[in-house]
C-alpha positions as CSV (number, residue, x, y, z in Angstrom):
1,X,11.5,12.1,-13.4
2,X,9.3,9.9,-12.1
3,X,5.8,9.1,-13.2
4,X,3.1,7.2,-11.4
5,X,0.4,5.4,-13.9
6,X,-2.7,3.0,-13.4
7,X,-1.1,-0.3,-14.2
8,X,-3.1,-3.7,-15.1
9,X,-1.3,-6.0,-13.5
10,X,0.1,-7.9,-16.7
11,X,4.0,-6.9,-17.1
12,X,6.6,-8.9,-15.7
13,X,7.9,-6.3,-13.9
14,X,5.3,-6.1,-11.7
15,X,4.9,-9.3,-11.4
16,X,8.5,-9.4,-10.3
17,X,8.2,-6.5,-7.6
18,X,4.7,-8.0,-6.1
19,X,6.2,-11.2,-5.8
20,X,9.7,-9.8,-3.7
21,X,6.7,-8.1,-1.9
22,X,4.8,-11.1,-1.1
23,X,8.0,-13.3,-0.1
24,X,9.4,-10.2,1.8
25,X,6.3,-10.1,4.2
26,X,6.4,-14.0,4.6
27,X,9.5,-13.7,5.9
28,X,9.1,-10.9,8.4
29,X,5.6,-11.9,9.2
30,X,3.9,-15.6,10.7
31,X,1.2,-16.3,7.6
32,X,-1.4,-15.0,9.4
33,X,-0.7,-12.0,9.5
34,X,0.1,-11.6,5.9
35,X,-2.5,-9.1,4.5
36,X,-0.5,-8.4,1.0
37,X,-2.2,-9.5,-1.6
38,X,-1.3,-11.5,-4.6
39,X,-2.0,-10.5,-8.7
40,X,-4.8,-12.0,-9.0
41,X,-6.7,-10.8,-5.8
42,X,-5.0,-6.9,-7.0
43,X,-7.1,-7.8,-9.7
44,X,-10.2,-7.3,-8.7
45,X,-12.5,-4.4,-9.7
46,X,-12.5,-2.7,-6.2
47,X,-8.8,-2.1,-6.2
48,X,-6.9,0.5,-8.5
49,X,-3.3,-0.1,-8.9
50,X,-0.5,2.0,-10.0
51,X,3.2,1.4,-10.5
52,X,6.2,4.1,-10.1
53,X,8.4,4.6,-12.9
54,X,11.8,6.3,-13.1
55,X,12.6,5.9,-17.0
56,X,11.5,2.8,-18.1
57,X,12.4,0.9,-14.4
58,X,9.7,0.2,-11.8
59,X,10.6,1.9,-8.8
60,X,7.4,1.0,-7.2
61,X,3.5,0.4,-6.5
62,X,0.4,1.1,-4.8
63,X,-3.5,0.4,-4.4
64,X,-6.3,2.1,-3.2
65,X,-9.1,-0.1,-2.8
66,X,-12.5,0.7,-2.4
67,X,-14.4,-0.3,1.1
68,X,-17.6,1.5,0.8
69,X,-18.7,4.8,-1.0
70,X,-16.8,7.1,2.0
71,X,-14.0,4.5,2.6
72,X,-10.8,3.7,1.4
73,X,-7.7,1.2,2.0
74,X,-4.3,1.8,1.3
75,X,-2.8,-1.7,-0.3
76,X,0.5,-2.7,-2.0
77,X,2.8,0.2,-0.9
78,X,6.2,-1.3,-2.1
79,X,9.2,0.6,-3.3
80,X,12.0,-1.5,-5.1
81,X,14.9,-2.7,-2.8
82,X,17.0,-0.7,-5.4
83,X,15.5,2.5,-4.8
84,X,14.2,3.2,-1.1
85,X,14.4,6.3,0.5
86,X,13.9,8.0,-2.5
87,X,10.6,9.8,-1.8
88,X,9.0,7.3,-3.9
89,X,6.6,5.6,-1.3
90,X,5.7,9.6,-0.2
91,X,5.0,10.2,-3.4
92,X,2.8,7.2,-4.1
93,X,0.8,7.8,-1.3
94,X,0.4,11.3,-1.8
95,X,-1.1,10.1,-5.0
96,X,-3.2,7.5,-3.4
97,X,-4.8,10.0,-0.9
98,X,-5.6,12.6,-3.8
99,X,-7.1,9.9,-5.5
100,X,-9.2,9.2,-2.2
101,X,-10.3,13.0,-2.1
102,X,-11.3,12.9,-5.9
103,X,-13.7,10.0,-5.1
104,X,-15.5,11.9,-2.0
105,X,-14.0,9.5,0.5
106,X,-14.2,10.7,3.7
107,X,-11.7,8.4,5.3
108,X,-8.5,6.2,4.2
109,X,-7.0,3.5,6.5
110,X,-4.7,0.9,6.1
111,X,-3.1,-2.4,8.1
112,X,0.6,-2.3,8.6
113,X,3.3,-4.4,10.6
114,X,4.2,-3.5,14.2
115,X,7.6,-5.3,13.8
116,X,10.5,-3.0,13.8
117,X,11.2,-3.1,9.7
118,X,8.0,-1.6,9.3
119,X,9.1,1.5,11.7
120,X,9.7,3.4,8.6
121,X,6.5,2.7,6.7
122,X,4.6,3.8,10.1
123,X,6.5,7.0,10.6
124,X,5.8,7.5,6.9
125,X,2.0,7.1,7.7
126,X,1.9,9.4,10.5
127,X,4.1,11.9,8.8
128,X,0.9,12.0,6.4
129,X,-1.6,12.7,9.4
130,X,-2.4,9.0,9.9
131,X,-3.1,7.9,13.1
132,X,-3.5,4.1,15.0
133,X,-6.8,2.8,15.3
134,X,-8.9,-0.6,16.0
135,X,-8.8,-2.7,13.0
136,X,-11.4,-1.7,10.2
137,X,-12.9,-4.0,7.3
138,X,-12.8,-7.7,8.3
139,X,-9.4,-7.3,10.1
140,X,-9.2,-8.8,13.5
141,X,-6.8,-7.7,16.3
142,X,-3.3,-9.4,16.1
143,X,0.1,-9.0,18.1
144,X,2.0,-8.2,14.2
145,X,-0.4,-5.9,12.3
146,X,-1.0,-2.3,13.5
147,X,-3.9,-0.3,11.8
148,X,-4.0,3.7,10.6
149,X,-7.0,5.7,9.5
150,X,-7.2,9.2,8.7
151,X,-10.4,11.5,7.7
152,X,-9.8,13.4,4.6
C-alpha cells in the first residue's frame, strides 16, 4: 500500500531521488530551462513536500508551493525509475490538488517540458483537467517549457 507523507527533506533517500531528478532534467533539458529545484531551495517555507512510500522504499515525491493566498504551483513530481506507471505520480497529484482545495486556492499551475519524454507527464496533467496557458509566476516564455493551470 502506498502512503504519501510530508517529508523534511533530510533522508538519503530523498536526497537520492531529487538528485536522479535534477541530473534527469539536465540531460533532457538546455540549463535554462531547468525549473526543478534542488534540497535546499525545496526547503523553503513556501513549499510543502511529500514523498511516496511503498513499504519502506521511496516510490516518489511532490510539492505544492505557495504563490499567493489563491495560488498554487505544482513542483517536484518525480516517480522512481523503478516504479513508473504505477499510478503513483496520479496519486501524488491527486494529493497535491486536495491539498490545494484544503488551503482555498482557487487555482494550481505548473511548468513542464514540451520535449517528447515529458508527453506522459502532460497527458497526465490534462487527464486531471489541466490545461496550457501563458507562463505564470516569474516564468518567461521558452521553446522547452510548456505551462498548465487549472481553477479548482
Amino acid at each position: 500500500m502506498m502512503q504519501i507523507k510530508v517529508d523534511d527533506l533530510t533522508g538519503t533517500e530523498i536526497a537520492e531521488l531529487l538528485n536522479e531528478h535534477l541530473a534527469n532534467m539536465r540531460m533532457i533539458s538546455p540549463p535554462e530551462s531547468v525549473h526543478a529545484l534542488d534540497l535546499e531551495k525545496l526547503r523553503r517555507p513556501e513549499i510543502t513536500f511529500w514523498s511516496v512510500w511503498e513499504g519502506n522504499q521511496l516510490v516518489g515525491c511532490g510539492a505544492l508551493k505557495e504563490l499567493d493566498r489563491y495560488h498554487g504551483e505544482v513542483k517536484s513530481m518525480r516517480t522512481a525509475s523503478a516504479h513508473l506507471r504505477k499510478g503513483i505520480a496520479r496519486q501524488m497529484l491527486q494529493h497535491i490538488l486536495e491539498e490545494a482545495k484544503r488551503r482555498g486556492y482557487q487555482r494550481v499551475s505548473l511548468e513542464t517540458g514540451s520535449m517528447e519524454a515529458f508527453e506522459p507527464a502532460r497527458k497526465l496533467y490534462v487527464s486531471f483537467g489541466f490545461q496550457y496557458c501563458e507562463p505564470f509566476a516569474d516564468y518567461k516564455e521558452d521553446p522547452n517549457s510548456v505551462f498548465m493551470t487549472m481553477e479548482i
